[in-house]
N, C-alpha and C positions, 0 to 999 in steps of 0.2 A: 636636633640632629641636622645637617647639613647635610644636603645632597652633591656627589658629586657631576660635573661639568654632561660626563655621560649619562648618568643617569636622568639630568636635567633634559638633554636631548631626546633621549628612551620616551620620557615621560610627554615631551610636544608632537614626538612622529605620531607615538599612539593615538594623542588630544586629537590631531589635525584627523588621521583616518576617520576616528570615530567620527570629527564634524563633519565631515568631506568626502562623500563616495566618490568623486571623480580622483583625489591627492590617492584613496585609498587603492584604487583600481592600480591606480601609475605603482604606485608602493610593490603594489604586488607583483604588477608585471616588471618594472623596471626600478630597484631600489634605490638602486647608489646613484640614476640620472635622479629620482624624484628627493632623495635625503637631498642629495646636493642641490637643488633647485628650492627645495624648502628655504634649506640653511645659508646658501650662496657659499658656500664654504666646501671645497675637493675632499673628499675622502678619502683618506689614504689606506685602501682596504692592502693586508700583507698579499705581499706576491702569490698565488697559484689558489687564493682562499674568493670564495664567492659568497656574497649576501643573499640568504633567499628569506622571503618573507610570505608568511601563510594568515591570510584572512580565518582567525579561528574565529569571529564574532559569532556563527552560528551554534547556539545555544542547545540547540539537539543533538547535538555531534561532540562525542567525547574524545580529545584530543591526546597523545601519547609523545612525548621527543622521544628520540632514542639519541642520547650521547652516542659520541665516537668513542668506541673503545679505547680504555684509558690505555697510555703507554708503559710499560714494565718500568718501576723504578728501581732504585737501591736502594737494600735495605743498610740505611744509616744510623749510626748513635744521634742523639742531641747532647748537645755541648752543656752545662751547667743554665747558663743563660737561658735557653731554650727550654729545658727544662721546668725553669722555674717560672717562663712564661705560661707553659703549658698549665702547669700544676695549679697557677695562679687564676685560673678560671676566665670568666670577660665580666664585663660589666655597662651592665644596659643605660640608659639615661640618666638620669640624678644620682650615679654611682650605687643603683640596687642591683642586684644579679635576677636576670629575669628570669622568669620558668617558661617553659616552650610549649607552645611556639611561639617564637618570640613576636611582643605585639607589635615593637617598632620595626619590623620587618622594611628592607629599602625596600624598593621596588627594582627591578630586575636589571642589570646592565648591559651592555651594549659593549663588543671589545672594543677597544682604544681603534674608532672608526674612524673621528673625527679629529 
């Protein structure tokens, strides 16, 4: 399985904190100057949205996200196509249907930051 570009990046911010208490300090207090000074690369974070980042390494402390409340969708049909996707199940690596949880699980992404 190939990782995507973000996830590749997810995966070194994390590497570096973990090596690095000073990268990790910066991380926390200031993200977007320290990502971008990792990466040499601007952020193009969306208009009015901010990065925050929480040092969970401490292993006594059980951590909780709380999502944003999801926004009211509509309630739509699926098209034939869609359908048949759905009904069609997934299929994990070597083309077997995994049972859950799944073990090739990615590791976690990062919105289109970068």
């Amino acid at each position: 399985m190939e990782f995507t570009q973000e996830q590749k990046m997810y995966a070194e911010i994390v590497q570096k904190a973990w090596d690095d208490a000073t990268f990790k300090q910066e991380l926390v207090a200031n993200p977007v100057a320290a990502i971008e000074k990792l990466t040499g690369k601007k952020m193009n974070l969306p208009k009015g949205k901010t990065l925050v980042v929480r040092d969970q390494t401490d292993e006594s402390v059980v951590y909780i996200n709380i999502p944003a409340t999801p926004k009211k969708s509509v309630d739509v049909e699926l098209n034939e196509e869609q359908l048949e996707a759905v009904a069609g199940g997934i299929e994990g690596p070597g083309g077997c249907t995994p049972t859950f949880p799944f073990p090739w699980n990615p590791i976690p992404t990062l919105p289109e930051l970068i």
